[in-house]
C-alpha positions as CSV (number, residue, x, y, z in Angstrom):
1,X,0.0,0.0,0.0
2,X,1.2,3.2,-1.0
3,X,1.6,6.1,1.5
4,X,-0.8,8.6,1.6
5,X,0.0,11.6,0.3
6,X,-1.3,14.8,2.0
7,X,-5.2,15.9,1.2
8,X,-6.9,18.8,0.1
9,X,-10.4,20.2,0.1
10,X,-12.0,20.8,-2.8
11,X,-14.9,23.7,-2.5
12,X,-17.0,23.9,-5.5
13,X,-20.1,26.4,-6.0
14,X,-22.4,26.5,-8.6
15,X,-25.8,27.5,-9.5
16,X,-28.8,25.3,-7.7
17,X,-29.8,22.1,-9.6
18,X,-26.0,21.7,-11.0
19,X,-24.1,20.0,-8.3
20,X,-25.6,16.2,-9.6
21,X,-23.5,16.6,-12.6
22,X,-20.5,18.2,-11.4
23,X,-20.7,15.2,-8.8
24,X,-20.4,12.9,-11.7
25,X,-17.9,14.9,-13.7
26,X,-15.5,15.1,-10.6
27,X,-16.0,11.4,-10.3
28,X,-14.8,11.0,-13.8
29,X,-11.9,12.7,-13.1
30,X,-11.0,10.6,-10.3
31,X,-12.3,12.9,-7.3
32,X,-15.1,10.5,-5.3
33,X,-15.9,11.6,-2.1
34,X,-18.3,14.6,-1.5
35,X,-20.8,16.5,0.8
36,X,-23.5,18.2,-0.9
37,X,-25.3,20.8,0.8
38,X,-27.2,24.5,-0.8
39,X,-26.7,27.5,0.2
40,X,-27.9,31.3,-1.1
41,X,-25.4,34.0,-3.1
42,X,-25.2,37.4,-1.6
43,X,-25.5,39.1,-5.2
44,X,-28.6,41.5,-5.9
45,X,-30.9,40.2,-8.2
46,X,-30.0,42.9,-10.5
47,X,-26.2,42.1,-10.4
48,X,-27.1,38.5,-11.2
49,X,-29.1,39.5,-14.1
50,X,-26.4,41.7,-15.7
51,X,-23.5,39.2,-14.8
52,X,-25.8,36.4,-16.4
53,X,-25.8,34.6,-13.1
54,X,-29.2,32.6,-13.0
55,X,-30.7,31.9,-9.5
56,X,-28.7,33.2,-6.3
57,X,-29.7,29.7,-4.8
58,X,-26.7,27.2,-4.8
59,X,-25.4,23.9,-4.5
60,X,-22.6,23.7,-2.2
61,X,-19.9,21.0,-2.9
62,X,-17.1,20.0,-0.6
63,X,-14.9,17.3,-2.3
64,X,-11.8,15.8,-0.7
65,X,-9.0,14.3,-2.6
66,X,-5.6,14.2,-2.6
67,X,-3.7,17.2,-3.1
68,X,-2.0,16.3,-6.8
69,X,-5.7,15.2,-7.8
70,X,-7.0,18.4,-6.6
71,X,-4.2,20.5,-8.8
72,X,-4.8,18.5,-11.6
73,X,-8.7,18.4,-11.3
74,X,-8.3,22.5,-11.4
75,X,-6.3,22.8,-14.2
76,X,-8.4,20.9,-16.5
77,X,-11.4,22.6,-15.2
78,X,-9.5,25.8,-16.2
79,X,-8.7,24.5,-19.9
80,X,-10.5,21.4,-21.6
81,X,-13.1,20.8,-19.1
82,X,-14.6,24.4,-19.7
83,X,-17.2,23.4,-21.9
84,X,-18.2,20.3,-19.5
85,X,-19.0,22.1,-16.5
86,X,-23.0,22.2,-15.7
87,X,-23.9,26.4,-14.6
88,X,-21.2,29.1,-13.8
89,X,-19.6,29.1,-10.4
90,X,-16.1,28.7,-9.1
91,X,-14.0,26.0,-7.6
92,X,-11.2,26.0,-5.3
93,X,-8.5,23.9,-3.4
94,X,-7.1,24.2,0.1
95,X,-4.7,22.1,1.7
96,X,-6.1,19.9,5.1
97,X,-3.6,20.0,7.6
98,X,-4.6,16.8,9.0
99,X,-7.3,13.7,8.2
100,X,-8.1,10.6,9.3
101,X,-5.4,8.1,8.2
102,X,-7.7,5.4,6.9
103,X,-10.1,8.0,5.1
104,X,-6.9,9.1,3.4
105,X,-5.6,5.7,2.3
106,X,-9.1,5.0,1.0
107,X,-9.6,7.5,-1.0
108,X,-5.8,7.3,-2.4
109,X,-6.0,4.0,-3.2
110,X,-9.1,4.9,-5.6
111,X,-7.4,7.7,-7.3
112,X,-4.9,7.0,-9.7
113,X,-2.2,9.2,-9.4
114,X,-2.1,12.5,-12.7
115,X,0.2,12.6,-14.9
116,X,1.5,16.0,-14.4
117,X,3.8,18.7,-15.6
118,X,3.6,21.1,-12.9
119,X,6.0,24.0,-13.3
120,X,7.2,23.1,-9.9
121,X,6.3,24.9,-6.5
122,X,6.9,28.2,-7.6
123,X,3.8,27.8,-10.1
124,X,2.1,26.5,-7.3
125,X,3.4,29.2,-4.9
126,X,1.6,32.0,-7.9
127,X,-1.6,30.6,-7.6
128,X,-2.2,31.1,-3.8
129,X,-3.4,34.6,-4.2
130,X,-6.7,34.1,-2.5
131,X,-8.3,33.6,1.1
132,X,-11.6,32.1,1.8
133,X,-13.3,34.1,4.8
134,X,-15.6,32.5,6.9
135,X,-18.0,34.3,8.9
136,X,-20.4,33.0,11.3
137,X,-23.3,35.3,12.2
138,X,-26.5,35.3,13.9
139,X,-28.9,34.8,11.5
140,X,-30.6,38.2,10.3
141,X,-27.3,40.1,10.3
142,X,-26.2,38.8,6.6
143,X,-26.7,41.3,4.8
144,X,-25.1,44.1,7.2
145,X,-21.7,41.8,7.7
146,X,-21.7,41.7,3.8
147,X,-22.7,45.5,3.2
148,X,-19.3,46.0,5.8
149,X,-17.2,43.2,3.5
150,X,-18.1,45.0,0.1
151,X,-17.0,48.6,1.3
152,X,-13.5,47.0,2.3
153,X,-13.1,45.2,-1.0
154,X,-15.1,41.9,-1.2
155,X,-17.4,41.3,-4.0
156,X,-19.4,39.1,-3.1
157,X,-20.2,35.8,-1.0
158,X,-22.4,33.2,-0.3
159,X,-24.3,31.7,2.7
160,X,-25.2,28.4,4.4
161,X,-27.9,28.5,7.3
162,X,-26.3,26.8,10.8
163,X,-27.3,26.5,14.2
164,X,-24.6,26.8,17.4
165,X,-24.0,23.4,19.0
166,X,-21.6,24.8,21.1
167,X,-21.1,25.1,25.2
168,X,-23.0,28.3,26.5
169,X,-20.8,28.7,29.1
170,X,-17.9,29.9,26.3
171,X,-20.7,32.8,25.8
172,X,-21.5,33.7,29.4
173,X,-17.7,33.6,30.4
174,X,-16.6,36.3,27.6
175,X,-19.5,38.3,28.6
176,X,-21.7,37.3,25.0
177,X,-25.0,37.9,25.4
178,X,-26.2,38.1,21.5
179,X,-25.3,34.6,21.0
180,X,-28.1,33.2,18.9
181,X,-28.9,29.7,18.0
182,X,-29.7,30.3,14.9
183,X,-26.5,31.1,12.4
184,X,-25.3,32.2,8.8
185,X,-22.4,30.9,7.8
186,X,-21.0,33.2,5.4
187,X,-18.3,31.9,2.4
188,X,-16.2,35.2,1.2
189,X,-13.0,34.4,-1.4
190,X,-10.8,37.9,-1.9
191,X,-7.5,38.7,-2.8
192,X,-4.7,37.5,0.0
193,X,-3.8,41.6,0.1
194,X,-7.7,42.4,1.0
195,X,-7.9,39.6,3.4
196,X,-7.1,41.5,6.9
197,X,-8.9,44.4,5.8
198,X,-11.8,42.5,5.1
199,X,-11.6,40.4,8.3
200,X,-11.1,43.6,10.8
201,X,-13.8,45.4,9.3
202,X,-16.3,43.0,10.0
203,X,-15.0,42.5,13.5
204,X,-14.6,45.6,14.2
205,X,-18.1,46.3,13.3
206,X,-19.9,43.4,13.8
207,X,-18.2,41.6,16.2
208,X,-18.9,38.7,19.3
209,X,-19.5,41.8,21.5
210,X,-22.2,43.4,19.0
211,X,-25.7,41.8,18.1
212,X,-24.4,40.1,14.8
213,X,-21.9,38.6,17.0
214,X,-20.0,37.3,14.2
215,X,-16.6,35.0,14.4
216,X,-14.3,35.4,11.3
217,X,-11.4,33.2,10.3
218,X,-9.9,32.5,7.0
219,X,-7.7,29.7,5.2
220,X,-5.4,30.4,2.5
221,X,-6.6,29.0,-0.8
222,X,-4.5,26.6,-3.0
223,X,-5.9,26.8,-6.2
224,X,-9.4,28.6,-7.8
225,X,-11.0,28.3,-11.3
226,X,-14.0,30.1,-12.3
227,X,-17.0,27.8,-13.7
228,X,-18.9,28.2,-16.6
């Protein structure tokens, strides 16, 4: 058995009713284990009528492969796999620090390694100019958080509904008393060089000490290709 070489998450949205057939295109190209779940963009309707966007409601695909797979998987989506993909959306790669071993050796053992001609880790090193944000909110404060994001440079984002299943004593002890069961998970990708600006705007505004009480983080992305 071959050791397993380290794993990546693949992130794909698209527009609702798509993520069937990008399921079965990803399994063609040797990626085969997903989580499907829908979520809503943050566009206007009138942006996503002059962008040509369709429906604001999406299908939310996490994919995990290993990291070569992923890279390769990308590329071709980027060039002859254009035509192939179902609705416009974008895909992206981040590295996992860490996965279960046998989940790992399962799914490399399905995947056959690519045959690549990577340009080495300075190619690799070019494409990491994005973040993914992730904001959760209490749910009703979407559309302030993201009114905050746009003015310091995002464009956009999209949204998955949540609920806390968290301790309440982490709330009580910090002095959080807007902490809502109900949550909004918010998906932002920017530029690396807008990411802090992004991130302590929203904080600053819209913080765990406010009534949105959001939390923001954000992972550095591998790898994104726009759909469609």
């Amino acid at each position: 058995m071959r050791k397993p070489e380290q794993m990546s998450l693949i992130m794909s949205i698209v527009e609702r009713g798509s993520g069937s057939k990008l399921v079965k295109l990803y399994n063609e190209q040797q990626v085969f284990t997903h989580l499907r779940c829908e979520g809503a963009g943050t566009a206007t309707s009138e942006i996503m009528d002059i962008l040509g966007l369709g429906s604001s409601e999406k299908d939310i695909l996490l994919s995990f492969t290993p990291l070569s797979t992923a890279r390769a998987l990308l590329d071709a989506l980027d060039d002859e796999l254009r035509g192939a993909v179902p609705g416009r959306g974008i895909a992206f790669a981040m590295k996992l620090s860490a996965v279960n071993s046998l989940i790992a050796a399962y799914i490399s053992l399905r995947t056959s390694p690519p045959e690549t001609d990577s340009g080495g880790e300075d190619d690799m090193e070019q494409q990491k100019r994005n973040s993914l944000i992730l904001v959760t909110v209490n749910q009703g404060f979407t559309d302030e958080v993201m009114d905050t994001a746009r003015k310091a440079g995002a464009r956009g984002g999209t949204i998955i509904r949540a609920r806390w299943a968290g301790d309440e004593s982490f709330a009580q002890s910090r002095g959080i008393t807007t902490l809502q069961a109900e949550k909004e998970m918010i998906f932002i990708v920017v530029p690396k060089e807008m990411r802090n600006a992004v991130m302590e705007a929203v904080n600053t505004q819209h913080g765990l000490q406010s009534e949105a009480g959001a939390m923001v983080s954000a992972v550095a992305i591998e790898q994104l290709v726009h759909l469609g």
